[in-house]
C-alpha positions as CSV (number, residue, x, y, z in Angstrom):
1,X,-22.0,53.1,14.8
2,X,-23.8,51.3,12.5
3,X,-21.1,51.2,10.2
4,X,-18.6,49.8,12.5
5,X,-20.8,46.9,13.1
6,X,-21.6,45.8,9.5
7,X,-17.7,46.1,9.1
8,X,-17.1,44.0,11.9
9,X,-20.2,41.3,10.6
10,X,-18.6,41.8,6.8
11,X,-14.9,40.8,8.6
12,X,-16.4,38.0,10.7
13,X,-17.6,36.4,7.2
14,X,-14.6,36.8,5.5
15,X,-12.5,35.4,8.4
16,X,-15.3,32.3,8.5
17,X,-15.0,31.7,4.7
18,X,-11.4,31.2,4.8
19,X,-11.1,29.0,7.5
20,X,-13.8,27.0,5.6
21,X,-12.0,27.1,2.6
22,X,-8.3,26.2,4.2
23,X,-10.4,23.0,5.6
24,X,-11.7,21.9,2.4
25,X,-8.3,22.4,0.8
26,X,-6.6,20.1,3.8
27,X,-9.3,17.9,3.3
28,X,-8.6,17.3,-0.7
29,X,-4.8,16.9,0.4
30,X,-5.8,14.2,2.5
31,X,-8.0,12.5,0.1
32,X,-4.9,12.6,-3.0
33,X,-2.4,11.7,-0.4
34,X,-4.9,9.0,0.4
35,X,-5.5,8.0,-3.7
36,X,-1.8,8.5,-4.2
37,X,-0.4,4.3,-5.4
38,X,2.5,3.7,-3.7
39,X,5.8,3.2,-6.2
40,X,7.1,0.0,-6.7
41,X,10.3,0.9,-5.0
42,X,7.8,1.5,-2.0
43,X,6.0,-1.0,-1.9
44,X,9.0,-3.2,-2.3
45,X,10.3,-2.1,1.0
46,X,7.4,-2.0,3.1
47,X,6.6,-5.2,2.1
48,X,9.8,-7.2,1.7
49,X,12.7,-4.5,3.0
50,X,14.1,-5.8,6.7
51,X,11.5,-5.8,9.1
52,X,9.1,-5.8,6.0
53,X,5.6,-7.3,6.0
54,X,6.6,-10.6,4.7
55,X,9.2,-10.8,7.4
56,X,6.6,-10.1,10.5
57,X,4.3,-12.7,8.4
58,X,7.1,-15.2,8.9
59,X,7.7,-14.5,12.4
60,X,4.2,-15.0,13.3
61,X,4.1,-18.1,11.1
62,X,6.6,-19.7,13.8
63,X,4.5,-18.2,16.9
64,X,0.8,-17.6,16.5
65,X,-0.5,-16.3,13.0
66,X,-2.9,-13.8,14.8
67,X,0.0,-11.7,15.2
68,X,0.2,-11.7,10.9
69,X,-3.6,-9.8,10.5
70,X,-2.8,-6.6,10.6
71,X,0.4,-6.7,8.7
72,X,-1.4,-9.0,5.9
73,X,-4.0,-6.4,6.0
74,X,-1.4,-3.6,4.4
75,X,0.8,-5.8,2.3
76,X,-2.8,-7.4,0.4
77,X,-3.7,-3.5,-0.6
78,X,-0.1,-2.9,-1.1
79,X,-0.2,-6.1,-4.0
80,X,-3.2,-4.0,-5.3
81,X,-1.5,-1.1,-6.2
82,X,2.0,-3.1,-7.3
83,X,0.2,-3.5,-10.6
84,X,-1.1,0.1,-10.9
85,X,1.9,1.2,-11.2
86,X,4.0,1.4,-14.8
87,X,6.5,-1.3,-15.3
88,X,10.2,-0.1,-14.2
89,X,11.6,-2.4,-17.6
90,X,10.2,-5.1,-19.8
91,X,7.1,-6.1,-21.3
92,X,4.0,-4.8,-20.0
93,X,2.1,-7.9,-20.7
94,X,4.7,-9.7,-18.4
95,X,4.3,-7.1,-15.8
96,X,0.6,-7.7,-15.7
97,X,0.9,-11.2,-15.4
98,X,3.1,-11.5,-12.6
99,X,1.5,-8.4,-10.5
100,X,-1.8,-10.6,-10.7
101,X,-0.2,-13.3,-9.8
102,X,1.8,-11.8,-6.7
103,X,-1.6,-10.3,-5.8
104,X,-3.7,-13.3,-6.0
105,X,-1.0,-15.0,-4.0
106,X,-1.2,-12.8,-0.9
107,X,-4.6,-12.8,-0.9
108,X,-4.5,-16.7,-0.9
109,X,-1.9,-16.2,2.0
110,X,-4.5,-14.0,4.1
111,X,-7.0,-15.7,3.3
112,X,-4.9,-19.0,4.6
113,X,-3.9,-17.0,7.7
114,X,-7.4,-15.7,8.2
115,X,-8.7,-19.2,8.3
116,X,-5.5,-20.7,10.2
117,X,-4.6,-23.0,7.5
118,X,-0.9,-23.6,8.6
119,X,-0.2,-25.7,5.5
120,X,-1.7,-23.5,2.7
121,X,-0.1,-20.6,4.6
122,X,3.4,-22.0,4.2
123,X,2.9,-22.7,0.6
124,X,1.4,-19.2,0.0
125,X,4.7,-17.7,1.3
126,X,7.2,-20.2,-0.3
127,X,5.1,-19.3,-3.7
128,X,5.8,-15.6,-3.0
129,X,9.4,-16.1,-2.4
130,X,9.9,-18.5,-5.4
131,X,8.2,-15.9,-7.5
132,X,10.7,-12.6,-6.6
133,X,13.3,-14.0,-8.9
134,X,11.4,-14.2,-12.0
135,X,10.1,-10.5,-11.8
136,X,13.0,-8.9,-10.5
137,X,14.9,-10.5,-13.9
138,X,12.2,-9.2,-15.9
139,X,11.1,-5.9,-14.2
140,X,14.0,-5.1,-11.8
141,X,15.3,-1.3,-13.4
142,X,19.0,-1.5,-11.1
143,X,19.5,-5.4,-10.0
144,X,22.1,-3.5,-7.4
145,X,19.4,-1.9,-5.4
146,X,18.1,-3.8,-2.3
């Protein structure tokens, strides 16, 4: 008898460890899927594809800019990683240099919208469209792909 209960305690503590264990493995998927930077081609998409963060930023530009917080939110971290990631082609210094810059100027843009500075909003946005030409020549890998 007493055998058959120190079996079942030794089979309880194997079928706790492993559940403990399986958690701490989903947990460490969650935190790399977490740490994981976003390509370019992603962050490309989410923020200027249709229906793209810069195109609900415009839309609440012509309503109320309160509606532009939470997607400024995710496209400021997504300008973040845009420079973590490798250049697609060119020059690496370039690719520095205008991922800064495209950073910087969504920050400025939030930072505008944050405040409710129509004006410096509206130049924020017209810098970031001005400025998609002059990376995509440099840094574009397949000028085809939308």
């Amino acid at each position: 008898m007493y055998r058959l209960f120190a079996f079942a305690g030794v089979l309880a503590l194997a079928v706790a460890f492993t559940a403990v264990a399986e958690d701490k493995d989903k947990d460490k998927d969650k935190d790399k899927a977490k740490d994981k930077v976003p390509t370019v081609k992603e962050i490309m998409k989410q923020a200027h594809g249709e229906g793209g963060l810069r195109t609900q930023v415009i839309a609440a530009s012509k309503k109320d800019w309160k509606d532009a917080d939470k997607p400024l939110e995710t496209w400021v971290k997504l300008a973040a990683d845009l420079g973590k990631n490798k250049q697609p082609i060119g020059e690496p210094d370039s690719w520095k240099k205008l991922t800064s810059e495209y950073e910087k100027t969504v920050k400025e843009l939030a930072t505008a919208v944050k405040d409710r500075k129509d004006d410096d909003a509206k130049a924020a946005l017209k810098t970031l469209t001005a400025a998609c030409g002059t990376c995509h020549k440099a840094h574009k890998e397949d000028k085809d792909d939308k």
